[in-house]
Structures are given as C-alpha cells and as structure tokens.
N, C-alpha and C positions, 0 to 999 in steps of 0.2 A: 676533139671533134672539130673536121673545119666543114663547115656549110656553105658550096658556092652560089650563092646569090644569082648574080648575072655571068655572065663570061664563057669561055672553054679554057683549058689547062690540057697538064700532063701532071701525074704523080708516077716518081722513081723512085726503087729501093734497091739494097744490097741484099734481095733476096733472091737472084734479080727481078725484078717487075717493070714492067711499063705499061699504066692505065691510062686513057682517054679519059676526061672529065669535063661534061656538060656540069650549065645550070640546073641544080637540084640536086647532082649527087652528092653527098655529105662523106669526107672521108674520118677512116676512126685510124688514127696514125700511132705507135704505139712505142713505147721507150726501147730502149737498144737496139733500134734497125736502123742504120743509116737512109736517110732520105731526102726529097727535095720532090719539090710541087709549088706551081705557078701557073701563067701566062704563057706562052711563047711571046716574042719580041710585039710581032703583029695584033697580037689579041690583047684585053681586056678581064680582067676576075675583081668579080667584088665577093668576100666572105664575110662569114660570123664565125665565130669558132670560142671555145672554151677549153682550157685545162684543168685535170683534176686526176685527182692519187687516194694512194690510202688505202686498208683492209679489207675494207666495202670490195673494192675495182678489184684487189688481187683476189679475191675470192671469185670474182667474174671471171678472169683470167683464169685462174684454177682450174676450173669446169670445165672449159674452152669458148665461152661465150664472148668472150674476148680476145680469142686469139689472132694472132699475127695473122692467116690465112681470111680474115674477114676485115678485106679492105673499107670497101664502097658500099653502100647502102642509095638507092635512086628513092629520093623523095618528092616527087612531083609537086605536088601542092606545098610551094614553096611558103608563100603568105602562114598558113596555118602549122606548117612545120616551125618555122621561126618562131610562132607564138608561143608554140608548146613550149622551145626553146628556152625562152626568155621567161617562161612562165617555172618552170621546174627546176632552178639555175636556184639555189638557196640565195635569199634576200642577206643581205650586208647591214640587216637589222635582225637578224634573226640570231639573239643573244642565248637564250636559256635552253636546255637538254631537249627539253619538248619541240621546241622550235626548229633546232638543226636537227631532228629525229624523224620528222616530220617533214620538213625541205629534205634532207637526204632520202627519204625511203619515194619520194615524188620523182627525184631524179633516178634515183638507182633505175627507178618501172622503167622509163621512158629512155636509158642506156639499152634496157632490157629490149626493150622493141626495138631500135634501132638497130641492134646486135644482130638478132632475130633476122630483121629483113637484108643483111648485110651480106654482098658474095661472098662464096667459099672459093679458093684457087680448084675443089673438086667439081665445082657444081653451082647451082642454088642452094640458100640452105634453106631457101622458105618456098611453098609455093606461090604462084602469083595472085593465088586470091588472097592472102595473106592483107597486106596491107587494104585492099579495097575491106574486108571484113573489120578493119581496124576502120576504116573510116565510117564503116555505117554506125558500129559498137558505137563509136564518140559522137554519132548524130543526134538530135531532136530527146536531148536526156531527159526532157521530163513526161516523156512517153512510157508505154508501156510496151520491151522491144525483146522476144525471147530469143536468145540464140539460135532457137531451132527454124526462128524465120529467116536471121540470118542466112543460114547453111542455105535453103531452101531458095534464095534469093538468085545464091553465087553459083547452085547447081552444085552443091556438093553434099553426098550423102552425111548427116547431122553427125553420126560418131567418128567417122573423117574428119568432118571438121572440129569438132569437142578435141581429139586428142592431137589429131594437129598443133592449135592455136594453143591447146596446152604446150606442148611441148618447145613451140616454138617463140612464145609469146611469154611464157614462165608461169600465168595463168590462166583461168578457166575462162570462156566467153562472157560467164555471166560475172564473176570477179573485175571482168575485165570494167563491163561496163560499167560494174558499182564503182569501182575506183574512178573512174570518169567521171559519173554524178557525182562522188565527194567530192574532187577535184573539185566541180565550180561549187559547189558548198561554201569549200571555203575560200573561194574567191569572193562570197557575197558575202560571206562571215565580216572577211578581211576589210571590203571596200566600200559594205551597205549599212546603212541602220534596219535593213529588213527584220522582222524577229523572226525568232527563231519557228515560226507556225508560218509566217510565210517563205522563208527560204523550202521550207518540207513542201509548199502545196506547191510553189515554182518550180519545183523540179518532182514532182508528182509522185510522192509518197502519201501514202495513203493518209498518214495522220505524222504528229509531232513525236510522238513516242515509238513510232518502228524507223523513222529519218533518225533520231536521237539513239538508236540502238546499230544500226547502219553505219552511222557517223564513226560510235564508238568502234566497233570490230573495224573499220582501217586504220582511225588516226591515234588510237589507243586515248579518245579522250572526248567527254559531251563536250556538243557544240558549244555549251556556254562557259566550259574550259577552256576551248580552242580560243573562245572569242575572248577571254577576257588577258589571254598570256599571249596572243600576239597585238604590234605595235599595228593601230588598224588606219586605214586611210577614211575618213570621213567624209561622205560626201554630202552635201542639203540634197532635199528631195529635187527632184526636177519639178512635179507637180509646184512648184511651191513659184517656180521661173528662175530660182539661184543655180549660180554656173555652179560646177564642179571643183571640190577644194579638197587638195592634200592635206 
C-alpha cells in the first residue's frame, strides 16, 4: 500500500496502465506486475506506504479482492486515513499468538475496505456512498447509531444498503460499526488505566457485562484478558496535572 500524502504523481504498469495520482489516492501495487510511480521531475510526492504477504493476503487475492485490476482507492480524509493506518499496522511488540491474531484480524478489515473502495479497470466496484457510509458507521461510537438511519441519511433504500456494504465491505453495517467501537476499546485498554465499567459507559454500552460479551465475539477474549496479555502504555491521569508517560 503506498498513501500519497502531499504531491501529484503518475503510476505505470506492464499491464499497460497509466493513472494520474492526486493527494489522497492510496495505491495497492501488487507482486509480479512490472511498475513504476512517482513525481514527474517538476512536482513533489510525499508518501506512507507498508508491505505485507502471507496466506492471510493470498486468500484475499484468491477471491479477487485483491486483484491486479484494483489499482487506486481515493481517500480524502487524509489525516484520519493515515491514523487508521498506522493504528491497524501490528505493533513490533506484539509477541504472543493472541497478539499478532488480533493485530492481523485489525489489519486484514481495514485491507478489506480499502480493497472495497478501490477502482476496477471495469468500472467502480463500490458505489459512491460507500465510503461516506464508512465514515458515519466510525463517527460519535458511543452513540446509539442504527444502520437503517444510516441508509436513511445517504438516500439509500436500507436493503440496498444492508447488502451492498455487505458485499462490499466483507461485513454487515452493524458488525461494521461494532468492530469500530472495539477498535477504540482497545485502544483504552491499551493506553488507559480506565476500568473496565468505564471504558463500556465511554463508549455507550449499556452495562459491563453486554461490552465484556461484545468485546469477546470480536477479539476472541474478555477485556481483562486483552488487557492483561498486551504490553500497555500507561498513562497518569491528566486530572491529577501529570504529562503523559509511555
């Protein structure tokens, strides 16, 4: 994945291809195609970009979720794309089975939407509410936010959109958004002393025991297994006036 930050470019392949590349578009570049992407002489490109392999990706590939024919993906909301980025990217402390099971199944999703919103040489493969429906789904998580307000929002009749975003997205709207809310779960897990009654009431679960049942059906584990088998950043409380400490 290369993410251009700032700049304009060009990407070429031996397929033959020639794409125009603004900031925001992310390319998914893929092994044995011949290529090249940059700058022209005159311009500027600043990127992020990662690589990664393995059974996981070929089974993407397999499908066709992955395929050659899905270059470009346009991600506007550069700031927030990068976070996911660098948020879903397994940590280089992430030692035991649980850990890189859990870092990989974070990243695989967010391949997965990427994939989703990325051209096809036939067409689009998603349509254009697609990503604005992703950006609501991942808004104000400790709401109470039912897909069918979504659909309702975007102007799209609700089982249109339910099999859509299925289809396109790998899951359902409301999967979607629970993975979301666990997402920062355990981000607060990771980087908070919150307890575990108040990470459920900050993101607006009704009590400790339906968050702690939630938690378990994605990350295959209670929060206080999550929190005790990863390496956590400890922070002092702010109330207290202490700066922030890894």
């Amino acid at each position: 994945l290369v993410y251009l930050l700032e700049g304009n470019g060009w990407y070429r392949d031996a397929t033959p291809r020639t794409i125009r590349l603004h900031a925001g578009d992310l390319l998914m570049i893929h092994p044995n195609i011949g290529h090249t992407y940059g700058p022209e002489p005159a311009e500027r490109w600043s990127e992020y970009y990662c690589v990664f392999d393995g059974p996981a990706f070929d089974l993407l590939h397999d499908i066709g979720l992955l395929a050659a024919r899905r270059t470009v993906a346009h991600l506007s909301e550069i700031d927030a794309w990068l976070s996911r980025l660098e948020a879903a990217l397994p940590s280089q402390t992430a030692v035991t089975l649980s850990e890189r099971t859990v870092a990989l199944s974070r990243f695989i999703q967010l391949v997965t939407e990427i994939a989703a919103l990325a051209a096809d040489d036939a067409g689009p493969v998603a349509p254009g509410w697609i990503g604005e429906a992703c950006r609501l789904l991942r808004a104000h998580l400790d709401r109470a936010l039912p897909p069918a307000n979504v659909a309702a929002s975007l102007g799209v009749p609700y089982e249109t959109f339910r099999k859509t975003f299925q289809r396109m997205i790998g899951v359902s709207p409301g999967r979607y958004r629970m993975i979301r809310r666990i997402d920062a779960a355990c981000a607060m897990l990771l980087e908070t002393d919150l307890t575990i009654y108040l990470v459920a009431e900050r993101l607006g679960f009704a009590n400790e025991f339906i968050f702690s049942r939630r938690f378990k059906q994605i990350t295959g584990m209670a929060p206080r297994e999550y929190r005790r088998q990863l390496p956590r950043l400890r922070y002092h409380s702010n109330a207290a006036g202490d700066q922030d400490e890894a």
